[in-house]
C-alpha positions as CSV (number, residue, x, y, z in Angstrom):
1,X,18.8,14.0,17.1
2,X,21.9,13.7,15.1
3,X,20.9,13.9,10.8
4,X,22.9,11.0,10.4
5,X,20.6,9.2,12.7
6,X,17.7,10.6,10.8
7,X,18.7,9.6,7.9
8,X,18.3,6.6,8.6
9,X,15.7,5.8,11.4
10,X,12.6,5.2,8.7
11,X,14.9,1.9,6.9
12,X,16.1,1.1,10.2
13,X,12.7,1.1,12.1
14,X,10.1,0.1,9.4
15,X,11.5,-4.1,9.4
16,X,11.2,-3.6,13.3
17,X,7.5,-1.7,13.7
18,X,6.4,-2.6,10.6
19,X,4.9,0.5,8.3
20,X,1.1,0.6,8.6
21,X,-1.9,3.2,6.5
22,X,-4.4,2.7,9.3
23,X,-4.9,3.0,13.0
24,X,-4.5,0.4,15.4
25,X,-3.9,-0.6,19.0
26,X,-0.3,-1.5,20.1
27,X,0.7,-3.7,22.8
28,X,-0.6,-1.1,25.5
29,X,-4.1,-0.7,24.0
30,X,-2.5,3.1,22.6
31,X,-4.0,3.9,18.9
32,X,-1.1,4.2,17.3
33,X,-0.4,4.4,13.5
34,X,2.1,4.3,10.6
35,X,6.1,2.7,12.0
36,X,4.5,3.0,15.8
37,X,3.5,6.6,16.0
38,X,1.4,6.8,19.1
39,X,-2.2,9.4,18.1
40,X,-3.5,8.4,21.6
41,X,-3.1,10.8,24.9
42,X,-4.4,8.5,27.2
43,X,-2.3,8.6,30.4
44,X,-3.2,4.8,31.3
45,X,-2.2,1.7,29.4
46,X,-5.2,-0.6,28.2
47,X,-7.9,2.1,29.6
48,X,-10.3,4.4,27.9
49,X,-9.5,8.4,27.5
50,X,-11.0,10.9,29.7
51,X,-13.1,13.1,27.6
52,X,-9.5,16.0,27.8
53,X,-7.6,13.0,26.7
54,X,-10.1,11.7,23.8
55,X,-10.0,15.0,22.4
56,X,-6.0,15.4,22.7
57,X,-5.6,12.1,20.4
58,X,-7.8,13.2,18.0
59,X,-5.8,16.7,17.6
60,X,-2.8,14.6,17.2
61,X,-4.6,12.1,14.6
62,X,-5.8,15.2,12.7
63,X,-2.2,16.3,12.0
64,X,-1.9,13.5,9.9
65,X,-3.1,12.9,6.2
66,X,-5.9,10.3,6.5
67,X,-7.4,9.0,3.0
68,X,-11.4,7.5,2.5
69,X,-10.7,4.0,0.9
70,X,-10.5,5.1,-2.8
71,X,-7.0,7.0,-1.5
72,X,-8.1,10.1,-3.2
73,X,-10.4,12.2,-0.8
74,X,-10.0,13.3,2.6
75,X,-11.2,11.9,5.4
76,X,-13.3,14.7,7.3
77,X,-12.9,15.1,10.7
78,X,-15.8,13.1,11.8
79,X,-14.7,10.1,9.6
80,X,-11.0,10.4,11.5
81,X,-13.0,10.5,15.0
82,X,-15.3,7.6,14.2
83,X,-12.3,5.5,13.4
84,X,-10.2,6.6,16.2
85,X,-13.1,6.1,18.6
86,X,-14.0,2.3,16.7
87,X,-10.5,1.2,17.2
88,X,-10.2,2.4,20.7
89,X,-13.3,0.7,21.8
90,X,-11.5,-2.5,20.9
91,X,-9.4,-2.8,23.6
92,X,-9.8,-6.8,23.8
93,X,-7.8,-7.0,20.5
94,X,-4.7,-5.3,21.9
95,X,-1.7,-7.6,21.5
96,X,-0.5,-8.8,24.4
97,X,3.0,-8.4,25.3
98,X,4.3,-11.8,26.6
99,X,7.7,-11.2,25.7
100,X,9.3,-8.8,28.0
101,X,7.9,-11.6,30.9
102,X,9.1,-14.7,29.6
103,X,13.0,-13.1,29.3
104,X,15.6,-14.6,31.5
């Protein structure tokens, strides 16, 4: 990737994805977080991870910086797990993506 293009992907992206401090499932049922970064290795859309795949997405989520709700303690790994795991299991509140199918 060019620097000039990363200079500027985060104020180009964030009014597109949005910028988000939490996880959550995107139109595919992926837990994704921050401007769209996918922590899920899942290999199927809307579909729970094989126990290989669970434990891929929560190496990726662990690279990240995740912060208990008074923003100034860690969260351990079993508090990142739980969440990943809660939000997952949720798979009825994944967005549905109406919009590619109703485009001429």
């Amino acid at each position: 990737m060019h620097q000039s293009v990363r200079d500027y992907w985060i104020t180009f992206n964030d009014p597109l994805e949005g910028r988000v401090n939490f996880m959550y499932l995107d139109v595919k049922g992926y837990v994704s977080t921050g401007i769209g970064n996918k922590i899920d290795q899942t290999e199927r859309d809307n579909s729970s991870p094989t126990e290989g795949e669970r434990t891929a997405s929560l190496a990726a989520a662990s690279r990240l910086r995740w912060l208990v709700n008074d923003a100034n303690t860690e969260a351990t790994p079993e508090e990142v797990a739980n969440e990943w795991d809660t939000v997952k299991s949720h798979m009825e509140l994944a967005p549905s993506d109406t919009s590619a199918s109703s485009r001429p």
